[in-house]
N, CA, C and O atoms as CSV, one atom per row, in Angstrom:
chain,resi,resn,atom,element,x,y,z
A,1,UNK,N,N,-37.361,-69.551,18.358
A,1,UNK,CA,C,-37.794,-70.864,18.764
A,1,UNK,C,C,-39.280,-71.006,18.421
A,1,UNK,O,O,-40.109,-70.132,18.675
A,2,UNK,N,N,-39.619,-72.452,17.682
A,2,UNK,CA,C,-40.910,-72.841,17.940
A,2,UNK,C,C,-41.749,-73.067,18.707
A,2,UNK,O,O,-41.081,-73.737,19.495
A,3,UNK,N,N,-42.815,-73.041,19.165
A,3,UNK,CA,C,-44.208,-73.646,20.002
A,3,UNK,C,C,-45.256,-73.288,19.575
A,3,UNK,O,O,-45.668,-72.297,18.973
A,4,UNK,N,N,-45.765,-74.426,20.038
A,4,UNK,CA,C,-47.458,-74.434,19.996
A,4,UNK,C,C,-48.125,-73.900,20.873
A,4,UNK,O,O,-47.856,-74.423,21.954
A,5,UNK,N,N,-49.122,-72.845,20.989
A,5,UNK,CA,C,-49.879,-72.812,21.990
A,5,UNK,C,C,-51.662,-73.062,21.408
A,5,UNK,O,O,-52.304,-73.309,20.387
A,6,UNK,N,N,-51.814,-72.824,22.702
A,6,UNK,CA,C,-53.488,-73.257,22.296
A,6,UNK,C,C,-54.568,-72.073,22.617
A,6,UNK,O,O,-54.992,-71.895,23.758
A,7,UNK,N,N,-54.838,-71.543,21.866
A,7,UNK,CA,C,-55.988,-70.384,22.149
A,7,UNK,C,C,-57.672,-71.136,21.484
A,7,UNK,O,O,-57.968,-72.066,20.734
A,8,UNK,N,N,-58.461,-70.048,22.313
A,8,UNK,CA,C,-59.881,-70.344,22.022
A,8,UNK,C,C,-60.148,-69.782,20.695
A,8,UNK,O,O,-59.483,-68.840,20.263
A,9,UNK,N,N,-61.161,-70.367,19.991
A,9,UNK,CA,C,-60.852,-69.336,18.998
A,9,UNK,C,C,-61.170,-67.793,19.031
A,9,UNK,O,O,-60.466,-67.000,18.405
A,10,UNK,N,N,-62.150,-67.432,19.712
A,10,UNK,CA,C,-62.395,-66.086,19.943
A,10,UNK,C,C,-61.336,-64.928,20.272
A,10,UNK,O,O,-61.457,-63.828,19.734
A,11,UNK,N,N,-60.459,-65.158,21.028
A,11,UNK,CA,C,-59.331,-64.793,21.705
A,11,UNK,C,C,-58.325,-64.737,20.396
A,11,UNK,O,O,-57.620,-63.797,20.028
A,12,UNK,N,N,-58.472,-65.938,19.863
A,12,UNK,CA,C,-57.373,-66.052,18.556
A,12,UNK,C,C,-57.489,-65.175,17.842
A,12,UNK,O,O,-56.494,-64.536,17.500
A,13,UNK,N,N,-59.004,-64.798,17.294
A,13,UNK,CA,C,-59.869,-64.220,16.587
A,13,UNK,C,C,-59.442,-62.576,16.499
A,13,UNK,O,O,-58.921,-61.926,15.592
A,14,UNK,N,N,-59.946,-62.175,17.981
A,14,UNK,CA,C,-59.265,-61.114,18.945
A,14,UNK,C,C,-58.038,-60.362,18.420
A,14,UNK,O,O,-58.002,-59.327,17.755
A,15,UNK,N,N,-56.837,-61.285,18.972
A,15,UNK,CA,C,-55.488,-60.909,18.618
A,15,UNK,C,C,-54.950,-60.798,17.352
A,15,UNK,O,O,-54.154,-59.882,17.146
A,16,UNK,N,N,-55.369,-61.900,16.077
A,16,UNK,CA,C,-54.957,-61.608,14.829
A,16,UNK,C,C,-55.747,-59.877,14.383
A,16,UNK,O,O,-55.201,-58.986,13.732
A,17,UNK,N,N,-56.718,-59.865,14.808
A,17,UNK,CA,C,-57.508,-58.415,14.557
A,17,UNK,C,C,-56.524,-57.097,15.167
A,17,UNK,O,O,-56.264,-56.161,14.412
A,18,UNK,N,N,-56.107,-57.114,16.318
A,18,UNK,CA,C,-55.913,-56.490,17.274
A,18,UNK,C,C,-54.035,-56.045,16.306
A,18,UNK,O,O,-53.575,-54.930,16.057
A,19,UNK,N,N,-53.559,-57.129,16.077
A,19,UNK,CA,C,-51.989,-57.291,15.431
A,19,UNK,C,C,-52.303,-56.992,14.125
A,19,UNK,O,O,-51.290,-56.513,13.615
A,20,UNK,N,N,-53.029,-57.028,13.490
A,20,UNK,CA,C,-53.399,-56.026,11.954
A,20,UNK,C,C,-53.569,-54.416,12.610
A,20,UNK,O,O,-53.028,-53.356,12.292
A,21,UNK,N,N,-54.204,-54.635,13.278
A,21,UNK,CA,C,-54.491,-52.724,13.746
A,21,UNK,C,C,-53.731,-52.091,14.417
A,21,UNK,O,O,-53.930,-50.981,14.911
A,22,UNK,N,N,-52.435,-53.002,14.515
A,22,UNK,CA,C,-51.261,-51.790,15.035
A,22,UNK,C,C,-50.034,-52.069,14.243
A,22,UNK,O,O,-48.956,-51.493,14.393
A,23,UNK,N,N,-50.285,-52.952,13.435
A,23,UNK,CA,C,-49.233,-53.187,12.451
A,23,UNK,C,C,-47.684,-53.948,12.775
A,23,UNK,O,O,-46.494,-53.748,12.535
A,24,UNK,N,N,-48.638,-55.040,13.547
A,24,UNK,CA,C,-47.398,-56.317,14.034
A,24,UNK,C,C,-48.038,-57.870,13.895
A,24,UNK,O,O,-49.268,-57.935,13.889
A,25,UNK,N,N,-47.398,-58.922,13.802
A,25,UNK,CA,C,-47.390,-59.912,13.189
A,25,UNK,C,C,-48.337,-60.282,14.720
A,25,UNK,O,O,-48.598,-59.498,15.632
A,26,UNK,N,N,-48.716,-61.763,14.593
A,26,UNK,CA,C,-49.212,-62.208,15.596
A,26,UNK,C,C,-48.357,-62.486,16.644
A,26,UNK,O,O,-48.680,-62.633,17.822
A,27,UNK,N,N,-47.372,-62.545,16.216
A,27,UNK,CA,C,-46.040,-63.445,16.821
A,27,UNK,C,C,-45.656,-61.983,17.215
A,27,UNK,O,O,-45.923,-62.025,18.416
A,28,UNK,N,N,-45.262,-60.884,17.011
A,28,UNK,CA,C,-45.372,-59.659,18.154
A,28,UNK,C,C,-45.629,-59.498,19.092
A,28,UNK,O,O,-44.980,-59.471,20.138
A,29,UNK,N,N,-47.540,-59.239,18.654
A,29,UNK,CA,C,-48.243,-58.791,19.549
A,29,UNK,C,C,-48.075,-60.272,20.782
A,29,UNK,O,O,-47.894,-59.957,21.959
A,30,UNK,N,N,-48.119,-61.197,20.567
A,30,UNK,CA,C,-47.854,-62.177,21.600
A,30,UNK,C,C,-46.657,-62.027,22.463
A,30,UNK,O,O,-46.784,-62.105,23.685
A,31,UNK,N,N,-45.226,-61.765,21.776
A,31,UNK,CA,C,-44.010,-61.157,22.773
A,31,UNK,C,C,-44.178,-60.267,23.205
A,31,UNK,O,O,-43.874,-60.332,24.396
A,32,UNK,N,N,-44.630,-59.063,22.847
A,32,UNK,CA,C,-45.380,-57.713,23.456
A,32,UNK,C,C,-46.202,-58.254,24.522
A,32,UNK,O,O,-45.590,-58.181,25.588
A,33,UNK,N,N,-46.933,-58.581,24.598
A,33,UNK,CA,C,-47.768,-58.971,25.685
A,33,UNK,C,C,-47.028,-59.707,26.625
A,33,UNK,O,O,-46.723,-59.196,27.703
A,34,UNK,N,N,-46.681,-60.951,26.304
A,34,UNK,CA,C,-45.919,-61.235,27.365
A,34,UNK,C,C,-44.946,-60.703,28.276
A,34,UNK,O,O,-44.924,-60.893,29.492
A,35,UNK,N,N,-43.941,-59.849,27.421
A,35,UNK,CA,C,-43.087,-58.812,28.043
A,35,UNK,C,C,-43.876,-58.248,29.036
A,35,UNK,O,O,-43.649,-58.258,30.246
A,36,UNK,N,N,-44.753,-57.788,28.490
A,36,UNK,CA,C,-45.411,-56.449,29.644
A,36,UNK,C,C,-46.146,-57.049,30.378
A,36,UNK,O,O,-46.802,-56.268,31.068
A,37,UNK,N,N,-46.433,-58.449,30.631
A,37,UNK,CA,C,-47.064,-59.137,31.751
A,37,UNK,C,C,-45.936,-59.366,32.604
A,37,UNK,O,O,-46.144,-59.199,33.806
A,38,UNK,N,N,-44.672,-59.747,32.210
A,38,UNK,CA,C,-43.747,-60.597,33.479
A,38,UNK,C,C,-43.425,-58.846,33.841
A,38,UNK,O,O,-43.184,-58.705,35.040
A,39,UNK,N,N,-43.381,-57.604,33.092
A,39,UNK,CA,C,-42.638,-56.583,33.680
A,39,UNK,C,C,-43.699,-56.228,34.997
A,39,UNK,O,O,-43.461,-55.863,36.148
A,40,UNK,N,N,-44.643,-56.436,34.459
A,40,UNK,CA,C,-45.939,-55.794,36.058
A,40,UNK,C,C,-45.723,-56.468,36.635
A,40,UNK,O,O,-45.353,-56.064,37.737
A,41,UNK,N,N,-45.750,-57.840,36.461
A,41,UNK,CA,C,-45.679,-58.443,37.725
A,41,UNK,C,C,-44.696,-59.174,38.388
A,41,UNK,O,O,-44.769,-60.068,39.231
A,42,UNK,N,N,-43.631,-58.541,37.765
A,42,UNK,CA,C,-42.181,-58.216,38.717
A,42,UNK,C,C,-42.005,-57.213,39.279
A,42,UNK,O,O,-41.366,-57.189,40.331
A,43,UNK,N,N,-42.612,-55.941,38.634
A,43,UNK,CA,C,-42.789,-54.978,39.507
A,43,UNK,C,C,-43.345,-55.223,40.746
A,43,UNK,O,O,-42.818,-54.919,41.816
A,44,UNK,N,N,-44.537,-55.836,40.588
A,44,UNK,CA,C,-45.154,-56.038,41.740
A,44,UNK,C,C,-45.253,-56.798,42.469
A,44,UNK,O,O,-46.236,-56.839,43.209
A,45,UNK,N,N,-43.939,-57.972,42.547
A,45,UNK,CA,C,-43.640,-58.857,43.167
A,45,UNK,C,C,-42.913,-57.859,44.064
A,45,UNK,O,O,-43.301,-57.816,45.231
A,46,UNK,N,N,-41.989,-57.108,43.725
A,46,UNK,CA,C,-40.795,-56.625,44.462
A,46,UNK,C,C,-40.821,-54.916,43.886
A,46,UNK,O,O,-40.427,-54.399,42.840
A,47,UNK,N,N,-41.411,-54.428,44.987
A,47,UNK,CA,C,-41.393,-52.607,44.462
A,47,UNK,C,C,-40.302,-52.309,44.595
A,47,UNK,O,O,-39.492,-52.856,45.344
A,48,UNK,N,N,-40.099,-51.301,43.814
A,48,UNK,CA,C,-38.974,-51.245,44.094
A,48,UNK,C,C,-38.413,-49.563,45.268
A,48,UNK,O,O,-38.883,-48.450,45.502
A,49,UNK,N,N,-37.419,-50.214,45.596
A,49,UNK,CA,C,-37.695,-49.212,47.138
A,49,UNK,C,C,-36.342,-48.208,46.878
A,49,UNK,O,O,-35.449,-48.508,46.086
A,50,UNK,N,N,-36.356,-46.997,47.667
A,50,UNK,CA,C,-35.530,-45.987,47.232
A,50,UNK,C,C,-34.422,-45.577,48.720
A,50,UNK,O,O,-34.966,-45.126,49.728
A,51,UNK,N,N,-33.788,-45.666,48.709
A,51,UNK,CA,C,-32.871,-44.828,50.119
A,51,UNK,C,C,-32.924,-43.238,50.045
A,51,UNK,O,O,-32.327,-42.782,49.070
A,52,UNK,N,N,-33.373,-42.539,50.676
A,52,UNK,CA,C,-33.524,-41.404,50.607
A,52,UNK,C,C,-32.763,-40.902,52.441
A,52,UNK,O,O,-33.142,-41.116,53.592
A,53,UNK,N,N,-31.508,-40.139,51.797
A,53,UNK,CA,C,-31.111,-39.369,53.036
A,53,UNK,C,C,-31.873,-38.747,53.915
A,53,UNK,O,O,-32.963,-38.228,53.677
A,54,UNK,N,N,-31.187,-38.799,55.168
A,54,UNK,CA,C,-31.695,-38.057,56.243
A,54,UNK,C,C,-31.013,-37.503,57.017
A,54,UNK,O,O,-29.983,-38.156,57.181
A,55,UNK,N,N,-31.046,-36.218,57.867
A,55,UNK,CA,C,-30.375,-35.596,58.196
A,55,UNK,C,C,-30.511,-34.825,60.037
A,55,UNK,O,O,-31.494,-34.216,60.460
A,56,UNK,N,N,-29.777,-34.988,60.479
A,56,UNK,CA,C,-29.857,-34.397,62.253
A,56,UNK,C,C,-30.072,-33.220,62.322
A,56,UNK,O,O,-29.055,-32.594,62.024
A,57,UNK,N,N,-30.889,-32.600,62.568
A,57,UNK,CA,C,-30.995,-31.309,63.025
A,57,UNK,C,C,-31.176,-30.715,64.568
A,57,UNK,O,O,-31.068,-31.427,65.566
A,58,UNK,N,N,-31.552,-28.900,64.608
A,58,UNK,CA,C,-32.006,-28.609,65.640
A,58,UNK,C,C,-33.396,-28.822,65.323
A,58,UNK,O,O,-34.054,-28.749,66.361
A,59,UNK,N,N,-34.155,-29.071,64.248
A,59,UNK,CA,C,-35.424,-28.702,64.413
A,59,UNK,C,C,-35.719,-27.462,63.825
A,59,UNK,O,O,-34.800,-26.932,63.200
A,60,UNK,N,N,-37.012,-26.767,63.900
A,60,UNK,CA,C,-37.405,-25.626,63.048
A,60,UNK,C,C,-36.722,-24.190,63.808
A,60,UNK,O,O,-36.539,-23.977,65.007
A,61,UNK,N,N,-36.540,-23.640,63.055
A,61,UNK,CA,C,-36.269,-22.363,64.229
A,61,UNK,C,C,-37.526,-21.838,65.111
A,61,UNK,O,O,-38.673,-22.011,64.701
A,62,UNK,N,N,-37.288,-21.270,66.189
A,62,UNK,CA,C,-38.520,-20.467,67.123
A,62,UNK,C,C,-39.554,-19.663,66.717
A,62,UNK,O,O,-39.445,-18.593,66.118
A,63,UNK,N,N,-40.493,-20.176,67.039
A,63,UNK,CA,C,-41.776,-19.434,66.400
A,63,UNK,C,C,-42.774,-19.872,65.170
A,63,UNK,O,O,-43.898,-19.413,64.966
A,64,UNK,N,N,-41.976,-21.038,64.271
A,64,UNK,CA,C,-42.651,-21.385,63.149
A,64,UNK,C,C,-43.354,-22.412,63.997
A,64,UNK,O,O,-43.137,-22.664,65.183
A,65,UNK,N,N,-44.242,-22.966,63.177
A,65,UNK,CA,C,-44.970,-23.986,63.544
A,65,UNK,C,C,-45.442,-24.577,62.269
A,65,UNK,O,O,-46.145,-24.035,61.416
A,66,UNK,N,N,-44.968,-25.720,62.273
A,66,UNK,CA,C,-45.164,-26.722,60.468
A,66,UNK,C,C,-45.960,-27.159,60.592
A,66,UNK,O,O,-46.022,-28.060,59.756
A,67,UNK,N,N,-47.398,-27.124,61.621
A,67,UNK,CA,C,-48.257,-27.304,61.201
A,67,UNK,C,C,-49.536,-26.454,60.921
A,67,UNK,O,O,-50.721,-26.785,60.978
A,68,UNK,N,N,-48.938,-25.229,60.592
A,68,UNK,CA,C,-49.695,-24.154,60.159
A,68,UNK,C,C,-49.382,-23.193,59.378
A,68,UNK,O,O,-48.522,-22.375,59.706
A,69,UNK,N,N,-50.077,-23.131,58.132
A,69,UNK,CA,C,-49.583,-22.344,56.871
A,69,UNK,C,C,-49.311,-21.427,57.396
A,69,UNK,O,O,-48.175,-20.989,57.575
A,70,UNK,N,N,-50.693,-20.813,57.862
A,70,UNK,CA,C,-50.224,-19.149,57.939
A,70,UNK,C,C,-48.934,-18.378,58.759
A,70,UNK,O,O,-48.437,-17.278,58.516
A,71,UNK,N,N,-48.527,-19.513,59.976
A,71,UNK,CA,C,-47.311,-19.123,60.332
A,71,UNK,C,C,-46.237,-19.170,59.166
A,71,UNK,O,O,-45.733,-18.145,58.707
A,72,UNK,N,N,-46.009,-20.121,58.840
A,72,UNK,CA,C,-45.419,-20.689,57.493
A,72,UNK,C,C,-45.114,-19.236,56.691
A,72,UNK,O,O,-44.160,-18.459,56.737
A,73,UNK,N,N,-45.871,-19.238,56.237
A,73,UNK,CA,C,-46.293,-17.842,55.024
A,73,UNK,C,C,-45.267,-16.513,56.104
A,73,UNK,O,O,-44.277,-15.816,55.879
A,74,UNK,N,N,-46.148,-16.708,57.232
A,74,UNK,CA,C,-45.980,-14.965,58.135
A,74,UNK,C,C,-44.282,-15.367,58.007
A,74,UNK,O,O,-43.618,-14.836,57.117
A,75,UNK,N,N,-43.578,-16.460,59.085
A,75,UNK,CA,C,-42.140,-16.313,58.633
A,75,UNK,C,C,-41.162,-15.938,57.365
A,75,UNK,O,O,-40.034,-15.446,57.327
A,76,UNK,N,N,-42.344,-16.509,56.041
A,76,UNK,CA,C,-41.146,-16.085,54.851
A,76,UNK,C,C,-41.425,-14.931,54.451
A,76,UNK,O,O,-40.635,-14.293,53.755
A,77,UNK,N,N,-42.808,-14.383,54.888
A,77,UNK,CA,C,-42.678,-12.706,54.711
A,77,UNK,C,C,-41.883,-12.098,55.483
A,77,UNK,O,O,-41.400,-11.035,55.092
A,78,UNK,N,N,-41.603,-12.532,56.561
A,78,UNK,CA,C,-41.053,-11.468,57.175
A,78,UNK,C,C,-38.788,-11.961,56.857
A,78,UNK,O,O,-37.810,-11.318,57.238
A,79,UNK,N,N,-38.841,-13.024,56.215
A,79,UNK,CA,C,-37.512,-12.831,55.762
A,79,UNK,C,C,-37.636,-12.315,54.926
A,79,UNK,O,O,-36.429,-12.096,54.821
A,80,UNK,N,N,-38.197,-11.642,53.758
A,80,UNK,CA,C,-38.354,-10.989,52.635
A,80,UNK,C,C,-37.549,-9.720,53.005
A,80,UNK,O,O,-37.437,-8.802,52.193
């Protein structure tokens, strides 16, 4: 499809330079760009979110404490 758009010339200037130095027409680098504008900012309209299982437990076994390495460490040495 045809259209017109309207650029400054500097910008115009810009992009015909920019579409020689990667070896795409003007009319590329313009769908290229656009693509990757609506993809960010659809991304970032709507993140996208993950379900990640979860599971019931007892809890840690006796004696560890998850909030301290060195217990951490001392328990898997001593299953070794």
């Amino acid at each position: 499809m045809r259209t017109t758009i309207r650029l400054n010339d500097e910008l115009l200037q810009t992009a015909k330079q920019h579409a020689l130095a990667t070896q795409r027409t003007l009319t590329q680098l313009i769908q290229d760009a656009l693509v990757s504008l609506l993809e960010k900012e659809r991304s970032a309209a709507s993140p996208r979110t993950v379900e990640l299982p979860t599971f019931k437990g007892d809890g840690t076994y006796p004696g560890i404490d998850i909030n301290s390495n060195a217990s951490l460490r001392d328990c898997m040495e001593l299953s070794e």
